[in-house]
C-alpha positions as CSV (number, residue, x, y, z in Angstrom):
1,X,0.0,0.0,0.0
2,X,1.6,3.4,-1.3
3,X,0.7,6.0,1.4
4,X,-1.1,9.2,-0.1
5,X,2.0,11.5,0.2
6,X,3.7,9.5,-1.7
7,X,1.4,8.7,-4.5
8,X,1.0,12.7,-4.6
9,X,4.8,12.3,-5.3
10,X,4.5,10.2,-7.9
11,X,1.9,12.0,-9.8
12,X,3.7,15.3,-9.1
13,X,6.7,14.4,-10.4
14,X,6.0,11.3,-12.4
15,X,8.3,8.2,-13.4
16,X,11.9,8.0,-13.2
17,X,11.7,6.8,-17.3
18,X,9.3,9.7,-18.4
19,X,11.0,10.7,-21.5
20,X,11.9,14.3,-22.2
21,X,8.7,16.7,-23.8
22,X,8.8,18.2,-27.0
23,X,7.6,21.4,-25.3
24,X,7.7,21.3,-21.4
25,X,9.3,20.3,-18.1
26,X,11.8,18.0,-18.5
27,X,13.0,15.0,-16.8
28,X,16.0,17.1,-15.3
29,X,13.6,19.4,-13.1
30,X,11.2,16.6,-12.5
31,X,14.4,15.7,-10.2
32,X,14.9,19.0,-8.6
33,X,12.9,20.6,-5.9
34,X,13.6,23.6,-4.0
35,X,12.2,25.7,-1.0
36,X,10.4,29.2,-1.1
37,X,12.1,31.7,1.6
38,X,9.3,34.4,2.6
39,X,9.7,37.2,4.3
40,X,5.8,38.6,5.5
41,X,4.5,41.7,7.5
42,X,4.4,41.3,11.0
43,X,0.7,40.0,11.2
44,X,1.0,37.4,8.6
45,X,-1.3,39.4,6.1
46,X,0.9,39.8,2.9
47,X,4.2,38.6,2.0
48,X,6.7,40.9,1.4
49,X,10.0,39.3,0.4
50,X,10.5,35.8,-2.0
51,X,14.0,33.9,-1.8
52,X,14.7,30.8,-3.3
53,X,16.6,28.0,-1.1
54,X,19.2,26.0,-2.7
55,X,18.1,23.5,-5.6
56,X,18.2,20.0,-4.4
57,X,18.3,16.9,-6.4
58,X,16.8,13.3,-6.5
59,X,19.3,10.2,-8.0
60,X,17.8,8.4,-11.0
61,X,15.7,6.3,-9.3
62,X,14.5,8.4,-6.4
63,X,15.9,5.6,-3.4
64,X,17.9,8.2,-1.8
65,X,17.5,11.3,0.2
66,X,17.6,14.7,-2.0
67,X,21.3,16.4,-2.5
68,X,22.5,19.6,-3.8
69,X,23.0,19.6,-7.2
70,X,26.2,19.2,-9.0
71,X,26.8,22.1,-11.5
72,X,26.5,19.7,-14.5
73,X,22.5,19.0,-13.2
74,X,21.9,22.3,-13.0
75,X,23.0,23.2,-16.4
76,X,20.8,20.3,-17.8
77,X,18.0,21.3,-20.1
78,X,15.0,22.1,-17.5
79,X,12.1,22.9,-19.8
80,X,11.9,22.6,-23.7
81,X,11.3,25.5,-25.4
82,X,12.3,29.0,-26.6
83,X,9.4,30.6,-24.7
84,X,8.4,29.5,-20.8
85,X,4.8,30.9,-19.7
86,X,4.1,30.8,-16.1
87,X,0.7,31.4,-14.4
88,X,-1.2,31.9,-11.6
89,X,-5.0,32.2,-12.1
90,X,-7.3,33.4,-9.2
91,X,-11.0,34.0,-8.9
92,X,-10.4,37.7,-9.1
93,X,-8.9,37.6,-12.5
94,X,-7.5,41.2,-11.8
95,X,-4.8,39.2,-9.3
96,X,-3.6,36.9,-12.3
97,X,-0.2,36.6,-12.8
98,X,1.2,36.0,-16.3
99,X,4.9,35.7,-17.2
100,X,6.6,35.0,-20.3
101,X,10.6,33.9,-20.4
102,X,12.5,33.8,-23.5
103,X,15.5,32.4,-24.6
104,X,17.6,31.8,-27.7
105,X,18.8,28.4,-27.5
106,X,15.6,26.0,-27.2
107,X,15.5,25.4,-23.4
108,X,16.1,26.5,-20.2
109,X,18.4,25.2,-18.0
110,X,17.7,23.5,-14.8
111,X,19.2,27.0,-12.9
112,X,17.1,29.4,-15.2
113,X,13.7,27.6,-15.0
114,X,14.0,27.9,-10.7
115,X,15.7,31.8,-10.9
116,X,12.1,32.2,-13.5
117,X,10.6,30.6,-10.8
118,X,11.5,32.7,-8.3
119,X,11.2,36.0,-9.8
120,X,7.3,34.8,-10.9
121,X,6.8,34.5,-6.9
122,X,8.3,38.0,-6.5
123,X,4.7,39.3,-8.6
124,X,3.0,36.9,-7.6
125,X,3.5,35.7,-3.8
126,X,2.5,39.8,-2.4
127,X,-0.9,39.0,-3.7
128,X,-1.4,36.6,-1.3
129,X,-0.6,35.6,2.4
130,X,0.5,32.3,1.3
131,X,3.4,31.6,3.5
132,X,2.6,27.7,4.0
133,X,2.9,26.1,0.2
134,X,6.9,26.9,-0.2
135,X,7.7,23.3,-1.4
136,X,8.3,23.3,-5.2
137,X,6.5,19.9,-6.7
138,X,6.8,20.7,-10.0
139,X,5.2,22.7,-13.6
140,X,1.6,21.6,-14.6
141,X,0.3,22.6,-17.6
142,X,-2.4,25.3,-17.3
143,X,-6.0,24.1,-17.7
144,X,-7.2,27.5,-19.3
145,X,-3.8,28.4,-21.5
146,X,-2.4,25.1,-22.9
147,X,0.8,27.2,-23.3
148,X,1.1,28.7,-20.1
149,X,2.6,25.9,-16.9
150,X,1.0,26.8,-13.1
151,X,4.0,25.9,-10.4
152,X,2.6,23.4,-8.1
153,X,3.7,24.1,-4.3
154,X,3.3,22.0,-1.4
155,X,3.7,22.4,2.1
């Protein structure tokens, strides 16, 4: 019996063989994960400062504790594609967040994809007093732009 966590893992991050997407999140930052750092107002009502932790990562097969990454991981191809839309879609469509990333070479690297990350939480995180879901779990694609990827927190 798989406890629920870690079938959440599983579907979060998906197999160890998942082959690379023509357009997408790759199997390179399906291994990584990293922690939000938040800074918020005294009384918890808004956040006012975004970090990223360190990028951690997962061996092949996902047996063994998470480790920082080597240099070479982190320059691996992290998401296919010359452009990189991120999301965050709310009831009150006036707090949407939209971000587009470009690049020149195809991909992203592992690095750029979380330092995108990050700077998407700078815009986005102050619109909200979500200081609990820090825990990246990956990119999913967006249900209302089949372009744009949602980031997928945990806590």
């Amino acid at each position: 019996h798989t406890p629920k966590r870690m079938a959440h893992w599983w579907v979060s991050r998906g197999p160890p063989e998942a082959p690379a997407p023509p357009y997408g999140p790759t199997l390179a930052l399906q291994r990584s994960i990293f922690a939000l750092d938040l800074e918020m107002t005294r009384d918890y009502s808004q956040v006012t400062s975004v970090y990223g932790g360190p990028i951690m990562c997962f061996d092949r097969d996902h047996t063994e504790d998470p480790r920082d990454c080597t240099s070479n991981e982190l320059s691996q191809p992290g998401f296919i594609g010359d452009t990189m839309k991120l999301v965050a879609m709310y009831i009150d469509e006036s707090k949407d967040t939209r971000c587009t990333y470009n690049n020149t070479k195809g991909y992203f690297t592992v690095a750029e994809v979380f330092e995108a990350i990050v700077e998407f939480e700078r815009i986005d995180r102050p619109k909200t007093a979500d200081c609990h879901h820090i825990f990246f779990e990956g990119l999913g694609r967006s249900f209302y732009d089949k372009e744009a990827f949602y980031i997928s927190w945990g806590s």
